[in-house]
N, C-alpha and C positions, 0 to 999 in steps of 0.2 A: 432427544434428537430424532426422534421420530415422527412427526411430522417436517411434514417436506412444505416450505413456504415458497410463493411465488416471487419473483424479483423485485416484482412492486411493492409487496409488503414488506419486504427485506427491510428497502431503504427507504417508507414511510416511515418504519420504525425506527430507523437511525434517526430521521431526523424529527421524530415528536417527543424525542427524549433530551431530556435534560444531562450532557456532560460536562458535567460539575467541576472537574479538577483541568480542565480544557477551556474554561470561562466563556463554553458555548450555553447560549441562551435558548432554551424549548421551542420548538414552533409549532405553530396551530394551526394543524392543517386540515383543511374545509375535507368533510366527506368524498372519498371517490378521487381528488386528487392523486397525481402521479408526477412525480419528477420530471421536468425535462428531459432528463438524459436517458429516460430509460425509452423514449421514442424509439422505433426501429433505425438501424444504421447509425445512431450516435453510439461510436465508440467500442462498436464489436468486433472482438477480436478472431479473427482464424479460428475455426473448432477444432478441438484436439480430444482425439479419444470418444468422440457422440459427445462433449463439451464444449461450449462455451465461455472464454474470459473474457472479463469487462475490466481497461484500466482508463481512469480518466480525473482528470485537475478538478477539483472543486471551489466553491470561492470559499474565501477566510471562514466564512457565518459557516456550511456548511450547510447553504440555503437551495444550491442551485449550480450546476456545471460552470465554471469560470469565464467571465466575459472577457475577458484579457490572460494574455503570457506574459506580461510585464508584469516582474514582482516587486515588492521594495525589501530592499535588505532587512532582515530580519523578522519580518513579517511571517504568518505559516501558511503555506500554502499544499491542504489536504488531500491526498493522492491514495483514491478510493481504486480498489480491485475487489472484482468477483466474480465465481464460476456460477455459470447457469447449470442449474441437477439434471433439472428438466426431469426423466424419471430414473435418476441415478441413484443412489443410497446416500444418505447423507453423508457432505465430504466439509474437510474443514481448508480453507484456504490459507494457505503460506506465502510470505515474502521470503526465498531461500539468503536472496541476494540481492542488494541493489545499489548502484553506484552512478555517480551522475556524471559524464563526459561533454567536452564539446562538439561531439560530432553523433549521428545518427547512427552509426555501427561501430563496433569498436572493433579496435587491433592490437597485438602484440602490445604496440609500444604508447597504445592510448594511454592521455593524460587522462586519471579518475580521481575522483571524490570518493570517497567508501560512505558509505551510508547505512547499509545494513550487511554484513560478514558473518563468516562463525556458522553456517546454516540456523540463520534467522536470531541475531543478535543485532539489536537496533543503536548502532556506535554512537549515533547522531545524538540518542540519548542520555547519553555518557559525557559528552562535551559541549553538549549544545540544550536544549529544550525541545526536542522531538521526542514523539512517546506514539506508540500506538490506542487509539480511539478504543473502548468498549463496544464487544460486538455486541451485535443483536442476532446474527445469525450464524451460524459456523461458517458457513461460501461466500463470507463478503470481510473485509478487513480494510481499515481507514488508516494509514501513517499520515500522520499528521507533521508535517516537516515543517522545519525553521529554516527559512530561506537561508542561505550561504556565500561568503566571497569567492568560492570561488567561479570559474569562469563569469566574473562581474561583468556585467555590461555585454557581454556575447553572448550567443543563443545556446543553451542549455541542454542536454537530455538525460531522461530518469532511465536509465536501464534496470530492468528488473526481472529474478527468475521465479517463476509462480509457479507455487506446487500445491495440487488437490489433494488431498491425504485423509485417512482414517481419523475421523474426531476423537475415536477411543483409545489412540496411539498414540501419546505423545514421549517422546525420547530428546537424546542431545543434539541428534539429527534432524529431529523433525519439530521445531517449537518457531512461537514467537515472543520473544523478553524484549524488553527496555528496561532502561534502569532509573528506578525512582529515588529522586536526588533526598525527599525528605526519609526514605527508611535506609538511605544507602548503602542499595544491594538490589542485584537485578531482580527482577520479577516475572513468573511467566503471566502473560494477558489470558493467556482461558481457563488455568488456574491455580493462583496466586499458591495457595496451599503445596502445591508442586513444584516452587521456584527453584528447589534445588538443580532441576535439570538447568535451568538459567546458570549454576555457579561457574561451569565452562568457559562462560559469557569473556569470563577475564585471562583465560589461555588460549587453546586449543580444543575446541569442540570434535567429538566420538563422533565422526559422518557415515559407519556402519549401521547398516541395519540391513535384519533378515530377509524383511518387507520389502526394500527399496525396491530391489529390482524388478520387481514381479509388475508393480504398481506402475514405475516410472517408466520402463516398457511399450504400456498401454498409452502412452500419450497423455499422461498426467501431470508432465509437467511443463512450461510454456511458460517462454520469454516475451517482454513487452516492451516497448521501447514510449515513454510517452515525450512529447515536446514536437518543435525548439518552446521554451522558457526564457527569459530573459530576466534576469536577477541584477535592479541598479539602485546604488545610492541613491535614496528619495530627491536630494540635491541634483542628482542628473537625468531624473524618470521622464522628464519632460519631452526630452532629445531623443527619446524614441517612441518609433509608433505600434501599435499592436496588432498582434496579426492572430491567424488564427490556431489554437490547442489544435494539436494534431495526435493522433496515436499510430506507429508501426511498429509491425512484428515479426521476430525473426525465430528461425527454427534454432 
């Protein structure tokens, strides 16, 4: 982890690699290209801490920033975050939490989707076919989600709490796991060998730690709100029209 990569090659590299157990197909990409999305203003979030987060919808392929919010049910629709180092030490990017609502801010008595729980337990994958993507760099992390019934046919949103963290730390507090339906038994994503920290996955997760506070303090950690979304029966996709991905973010 000691070289520091720039954001461009982060996610050339996500995308000239072959994810094999995701039935994503390699892409070849011409010299010197760069993503759309990484253009200035697509998708930057608030800096926190001399940092920068980036959350943003990708399309299925995982080819290109999402030309539509209308999903079809059950389809996946990949919801890539990353902090920019810039010349910070290398930090590893977390989903703490994440759950999808109908509405742009939540409240008290918000109707949620749980999605990711447990400080970074991906539920989705447990019931559903969501799993987290194979990094290529520790500051960038892809959930790869299986669209949902709920809020059908209404406008959507991803809430999520993002935490920049020590790559050489990982605890019950601080991971990312899904659970893989063929060894059944969660796994953590950065390394497999360590999944026991994952076995929480299925109570209640240790959210202590000596570390937290010192780090989280500094502006390390940073909520994002991505959407509206709009998730319909392919049978009713017709009947609405698209508008445009949005991202907002709240303290």
């Amino acid at each position: 982890m000691g070289t520091q990569l720039s954001l461009d090659v982060i996610v050339v590299a996500l995308f000239a690699t072959t994810v094999a157990n995701a039935g994503i197909l390699s892409t070849c990409i011409p010299k010197g290209w760069i993503p759309p999305f990484l253009n200035a203003g697509s998708g930057v979030a608030e800096g926190r801490g001399g940092l920068k987060f980036h959350m943003l919808l990708l399309n299925e392929r995982i080819t290109a920033v999402a030309e539509t919010n209308v999903i079809p049910l059950g389809s996946f629709m990949p919801i890539w975050a990353t902090v920019a180092q810039e010349s910070h030490q290398p930090l590893l990017l977390l989903m703490e939490e994440c759950v999808a609502a109908t509405t742009p801010e939540l409240q008290a008595n918000s109707n949620v989707y749980p999605i990711i729980t447990n400080k970074g337990c991906l539920l989705d994958s447990e019931k559903g076919n969501s799993m987290f993507l194979q990094r290529y760099h520790s500051s960038a992390i892809t959930l790869y989600l299986q669209s949902f019934k709920f809020g059908l046919g209404e406008e959507v949103y991803i809430h999520c709490k993002l935490l920049a963290w020590d790559p050489e730390v990982l605890s019950e507090s601080k991971k990312a796991c899904h659970y893989v339906k063929e060894n059944e038994r969660w796994e953590l994503l950065d390394d497999p060998m360590q999944s026991s920290i994952c076995d929480c996955c299925s109570r209640t997760c240790n959210t202590c730690s000596k570390r937290g506070d010192e780090w989280e303090s500094n502006g390390f950690r940073h909520t994002s709100v991505l959407g509206p979304l709009i998730i319909m029966d392919p049978s009713q996709q017709n009947t609405h029209n698209a508008s445009d991905v949005s991202i907002a973010d709240q303290d």
